[in-house]
C-alpha positions in Angstrom: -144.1 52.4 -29.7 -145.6 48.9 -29.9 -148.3 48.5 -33.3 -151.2 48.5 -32.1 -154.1 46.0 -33.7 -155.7 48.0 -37.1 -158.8 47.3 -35.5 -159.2 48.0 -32.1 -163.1 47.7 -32.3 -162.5 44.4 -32.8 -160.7 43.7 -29.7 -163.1 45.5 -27.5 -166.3 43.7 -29.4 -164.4 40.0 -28.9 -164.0 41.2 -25.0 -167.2 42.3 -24.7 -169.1 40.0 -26.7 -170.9 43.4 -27.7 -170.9 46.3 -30.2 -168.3 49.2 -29.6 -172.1 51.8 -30.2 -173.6 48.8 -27.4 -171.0 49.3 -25.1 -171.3 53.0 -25.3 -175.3 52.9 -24.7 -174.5 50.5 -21.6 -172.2 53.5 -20.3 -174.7 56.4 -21.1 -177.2 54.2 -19.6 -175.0 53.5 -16.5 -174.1 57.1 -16.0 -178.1 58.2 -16.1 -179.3 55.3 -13.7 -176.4 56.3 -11.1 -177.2 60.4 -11.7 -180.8 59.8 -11.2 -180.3 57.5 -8.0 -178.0 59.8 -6.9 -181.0 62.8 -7.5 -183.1 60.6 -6.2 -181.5 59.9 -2.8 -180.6 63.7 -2.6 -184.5 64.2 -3.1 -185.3 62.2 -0.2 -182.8 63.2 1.8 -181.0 59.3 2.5 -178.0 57.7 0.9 -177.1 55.4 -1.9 -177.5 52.1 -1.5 -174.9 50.4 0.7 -171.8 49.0 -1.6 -171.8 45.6 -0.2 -175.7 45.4 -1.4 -174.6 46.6 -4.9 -171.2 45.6 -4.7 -171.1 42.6 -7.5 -173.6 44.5 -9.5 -171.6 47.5 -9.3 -168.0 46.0 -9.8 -169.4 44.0 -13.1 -170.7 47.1 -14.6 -167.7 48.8 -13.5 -165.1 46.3 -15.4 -167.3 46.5 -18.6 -166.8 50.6 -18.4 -163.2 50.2 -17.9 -162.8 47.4 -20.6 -165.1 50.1 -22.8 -163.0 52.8 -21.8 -159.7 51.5 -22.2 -160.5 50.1 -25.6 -162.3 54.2 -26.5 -159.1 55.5 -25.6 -157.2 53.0 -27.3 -159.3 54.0 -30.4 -159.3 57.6 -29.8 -155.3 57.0 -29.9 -155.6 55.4 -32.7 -157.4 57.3 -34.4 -155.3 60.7 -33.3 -152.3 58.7 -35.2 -154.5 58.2 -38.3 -155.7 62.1 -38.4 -152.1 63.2 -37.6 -151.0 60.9 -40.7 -153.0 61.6 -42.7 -152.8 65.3 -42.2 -149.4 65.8 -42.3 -148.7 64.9 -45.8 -151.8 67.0 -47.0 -149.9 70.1 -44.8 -146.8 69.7 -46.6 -148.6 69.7 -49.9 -150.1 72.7 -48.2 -146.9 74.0 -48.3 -145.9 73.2 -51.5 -148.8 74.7 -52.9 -148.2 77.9 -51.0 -145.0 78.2 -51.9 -146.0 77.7 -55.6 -148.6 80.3 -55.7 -146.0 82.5 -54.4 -143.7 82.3 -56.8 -146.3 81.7 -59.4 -147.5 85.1 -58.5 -144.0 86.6 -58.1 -143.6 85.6 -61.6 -146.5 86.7 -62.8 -145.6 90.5 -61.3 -141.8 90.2 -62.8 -143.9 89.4 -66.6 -146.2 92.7 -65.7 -143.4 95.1 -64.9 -141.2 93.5 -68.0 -144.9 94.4 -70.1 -145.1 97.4 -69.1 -141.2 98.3 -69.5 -142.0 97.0 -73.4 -145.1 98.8 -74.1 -143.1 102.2 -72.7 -140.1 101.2 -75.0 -142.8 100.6 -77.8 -144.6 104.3 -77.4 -141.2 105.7 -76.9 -140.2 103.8 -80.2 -143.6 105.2 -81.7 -142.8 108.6 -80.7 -139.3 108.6 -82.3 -140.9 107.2 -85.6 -143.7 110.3 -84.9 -140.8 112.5 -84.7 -138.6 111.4 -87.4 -141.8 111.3 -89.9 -142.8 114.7 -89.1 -138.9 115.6 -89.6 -138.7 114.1 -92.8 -142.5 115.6 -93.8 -140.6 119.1 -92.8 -137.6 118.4 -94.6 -139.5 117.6 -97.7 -142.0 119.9 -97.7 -139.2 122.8 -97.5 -137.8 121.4 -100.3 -141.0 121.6 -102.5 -140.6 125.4 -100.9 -137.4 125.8 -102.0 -138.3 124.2 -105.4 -141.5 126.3 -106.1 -139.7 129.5 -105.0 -136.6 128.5 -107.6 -139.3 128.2 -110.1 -141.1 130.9 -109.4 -138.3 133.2 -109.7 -137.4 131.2 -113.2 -140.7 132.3 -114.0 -140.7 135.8 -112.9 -137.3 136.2 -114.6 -138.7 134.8 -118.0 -142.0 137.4 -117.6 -139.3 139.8 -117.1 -137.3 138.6 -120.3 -140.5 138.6 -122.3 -141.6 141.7 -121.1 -138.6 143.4 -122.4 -138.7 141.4 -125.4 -142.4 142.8 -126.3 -141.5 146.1 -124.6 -138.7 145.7 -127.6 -140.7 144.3 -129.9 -143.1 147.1 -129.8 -140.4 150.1 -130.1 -139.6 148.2 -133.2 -143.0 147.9 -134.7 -143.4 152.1 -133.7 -140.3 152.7 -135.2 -141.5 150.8 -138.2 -144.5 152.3 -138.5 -142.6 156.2 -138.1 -140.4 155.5 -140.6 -142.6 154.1 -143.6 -145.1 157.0 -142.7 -142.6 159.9 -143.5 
């Protein structure tokens, strides 16, 4: 593909010796003035003009359309190249970004599922501590059982001894007493 010139307003306003916006009023204009002769001839029921009366007029005007023309679609092209250049790259960033947000996001669910497998291994953790402390509350509290029950009986066992002991005492004292009374 041959470059074409960066400007191709340029070339059509050197050609033209006008503006690219002129050269597009003189073809709106053109277009309205043969429309409205055109209406105007259907109106009244006759024909255009004869082209040999408007030939020359009509061939001028019709090489500055085709000189505008040419040098619109030349910029059109142009300007199709530009748009197509220029949005290409910003599609494959696009892209890019699309595929980043994917696996940003894939990530992000692979951290949440790895969060919540912790915060299960953390309650479970929790509950084994629960479990062990209330083991080890159990374990010592039936000790202090055990304990108070061996002292307890100590106790009981010593109430028993001194029960005896007074019960013994006091047959001795009785005794005592019947023998210095006779």
């Amino acid at each position: 593909m041959a470059k074409k010139s960066s400007n191709p307003w340029g070339e059509m306003s050197s050609k033209l010796g006008r503006s690219p916006s002129a050269c597009l009023g003189r073809y709106e204009d053109l277009m309205k003035e043969t429309c409205s002769e055109h209406v105007a001839f259907k109106r009244r029921g006759t024909s255009p003009r004869p082209i040999e009366e408007s030939g020359f007029k009509r061939s001028k005007v019709a090489g500055q359309v085709e000189v505008c023309l040419s040098s619109f679609e030349q910029t059109l092209q142009h300007l199709r190249e530009e748009v197509y250049a220029t949005i290409q790259p910003l599609s494959q960033a696009n892209l890019m970004l699309e595929q980043q947000i994917k696996e940003r996001d894939e990530r992000i669910e692979n951290l949440q599922k790895m969060l919540e497998n912790i915060q299960s291994q953390l309650q479970a953790s929790k509950e084994k501590k629960r479990q062990a402390s209330i083991v080890e509350l159990i374990g010592k509290h039936q000790k202090c059982l055990e304990s108070l029950e061996m002292q307890l009986g100590e106790a009981m066992s010593e109430q028993n001894t001194a029960a005896e002991t007074i019960s013994s005492l006091r047959q001795d004292i009785n005794a005592d007493k019947d023998s210095n009374s006779d």
